[in-house]
C-alpha positions as CSV (number, residue, x, y, z in Angstrom):
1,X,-4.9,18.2,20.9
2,X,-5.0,17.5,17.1
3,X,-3.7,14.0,16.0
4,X,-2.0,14.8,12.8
5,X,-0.8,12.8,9.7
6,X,-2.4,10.2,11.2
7,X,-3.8,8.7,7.8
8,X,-7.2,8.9,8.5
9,X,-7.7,12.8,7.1
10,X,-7.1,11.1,3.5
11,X,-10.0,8.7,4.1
12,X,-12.9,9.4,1.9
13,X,-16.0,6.5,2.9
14,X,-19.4,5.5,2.6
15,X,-21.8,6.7,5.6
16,X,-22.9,2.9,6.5
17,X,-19.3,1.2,6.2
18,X,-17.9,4.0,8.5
19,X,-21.0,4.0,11.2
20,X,-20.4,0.0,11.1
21,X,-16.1,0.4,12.0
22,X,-16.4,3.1,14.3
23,X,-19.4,1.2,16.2
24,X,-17.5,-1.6,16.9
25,X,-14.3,0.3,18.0
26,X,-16.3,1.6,20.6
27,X,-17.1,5.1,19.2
28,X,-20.8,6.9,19.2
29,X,-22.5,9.2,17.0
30,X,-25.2,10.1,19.1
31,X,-26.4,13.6,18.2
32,X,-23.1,14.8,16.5
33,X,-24.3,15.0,13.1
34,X,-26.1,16.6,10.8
35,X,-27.2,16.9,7.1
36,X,-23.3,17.4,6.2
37,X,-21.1,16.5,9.0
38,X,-20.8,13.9,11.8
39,X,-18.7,13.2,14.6
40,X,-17.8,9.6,16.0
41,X,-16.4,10.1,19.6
42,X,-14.5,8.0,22.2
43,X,-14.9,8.8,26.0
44,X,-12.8,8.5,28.3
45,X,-13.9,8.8,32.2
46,X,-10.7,8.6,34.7
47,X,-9.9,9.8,38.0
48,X,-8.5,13.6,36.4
49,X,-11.7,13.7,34.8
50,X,-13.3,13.5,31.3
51,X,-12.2,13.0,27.8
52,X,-13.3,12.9,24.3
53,X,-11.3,11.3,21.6
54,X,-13.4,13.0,18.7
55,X,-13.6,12.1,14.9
56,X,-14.9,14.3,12.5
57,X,-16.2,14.0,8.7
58,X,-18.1,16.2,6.1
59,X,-20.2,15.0,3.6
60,X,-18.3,15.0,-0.2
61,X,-21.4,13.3,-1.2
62,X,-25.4,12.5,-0.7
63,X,-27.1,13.5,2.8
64,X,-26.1,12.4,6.1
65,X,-29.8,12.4,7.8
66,X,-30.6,10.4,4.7
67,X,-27.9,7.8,5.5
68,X,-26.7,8.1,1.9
69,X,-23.6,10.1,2.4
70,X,-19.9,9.3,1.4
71,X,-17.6,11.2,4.0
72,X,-14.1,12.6,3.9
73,X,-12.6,12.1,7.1
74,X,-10.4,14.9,8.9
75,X,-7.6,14.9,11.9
76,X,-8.9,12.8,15.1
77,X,-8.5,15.7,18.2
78,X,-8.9,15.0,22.0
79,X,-10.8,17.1,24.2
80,X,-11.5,17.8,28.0
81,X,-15.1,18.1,29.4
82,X,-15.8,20.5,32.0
83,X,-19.1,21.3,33.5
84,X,-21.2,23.0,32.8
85,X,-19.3,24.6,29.6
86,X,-18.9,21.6,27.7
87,X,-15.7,20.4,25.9
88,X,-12.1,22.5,25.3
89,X,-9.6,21.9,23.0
90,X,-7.0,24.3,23.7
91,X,-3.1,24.1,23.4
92,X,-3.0,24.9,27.1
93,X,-4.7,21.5,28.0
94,X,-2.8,18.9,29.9
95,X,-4.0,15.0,28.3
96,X,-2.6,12.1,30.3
97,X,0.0,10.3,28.9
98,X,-2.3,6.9,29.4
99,X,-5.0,8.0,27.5
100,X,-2.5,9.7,24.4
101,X,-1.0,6.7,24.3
102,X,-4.8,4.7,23.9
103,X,-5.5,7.2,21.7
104,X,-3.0,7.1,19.5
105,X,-3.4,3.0,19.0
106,X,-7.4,3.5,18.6
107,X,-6.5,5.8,15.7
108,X,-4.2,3.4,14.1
109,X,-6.9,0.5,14.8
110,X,-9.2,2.4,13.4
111,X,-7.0,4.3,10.3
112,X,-6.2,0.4,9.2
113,X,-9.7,-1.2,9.2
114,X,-11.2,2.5,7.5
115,X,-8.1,2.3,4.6
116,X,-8.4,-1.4,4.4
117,X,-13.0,-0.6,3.3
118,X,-12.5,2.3,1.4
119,X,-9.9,1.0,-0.6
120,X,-12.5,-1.9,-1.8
């Protein structure tokens, strides 16, 4: 499930102010990066299983493993973890409405405080 137009794809930010928002909106790097793109993502662990509320980037400029990058953000997209293959993201996916609703507010939380640094 993509999240479009939700303001965020048009975000263009320095590596250190976007580790620092998405950080304290809950949201981990962890391994999902390297020297050109990285990947912030939100779990979700409920009863019908796990989620991933995932937000990519690519470096427009500098070096992500040298934590000099500025990013361009792109579309937020939810996924659903299944062992032992790992995450899918296909159209034929069911997302409960709960955490599509959560989702959609920790976009918006997190589209206003992004807009609001990289407009500085």
């Amino acid at each position: 499930m993509v999240f479009e137009n939700s303001g965020i794809e048009n975000v263009v930010i320095p590596q250190g102010s976007l580790q620092e928002i998405m950080n304290h909106n809950g949201c981990v790097l962890g391994g999902s990066w390297d020297y050109e793109r990285m990947t912030f993502d939100y779990k979700y662990e409920i009863p019908e299983g796990i989620y991933y509320l995932r937000f990519p980037g690519y470096a427009v400029d500098g070096d992500v493993g040298a934590n000099n990058a500025t990013l361009q953000l792109m579309d937020p997209y939810m996924g659903k973890h299944y062992y032992p293959t790992g995450i899918e993201y296909g159209s034929d996916e069911v997302f409960p409405e709960r955490i599509v609703e959560h989702a959609i507010s920790k976009i918006r939380t997190i589209g206003k405080e992004l807009t609001e640094v990289a407009s500085l």
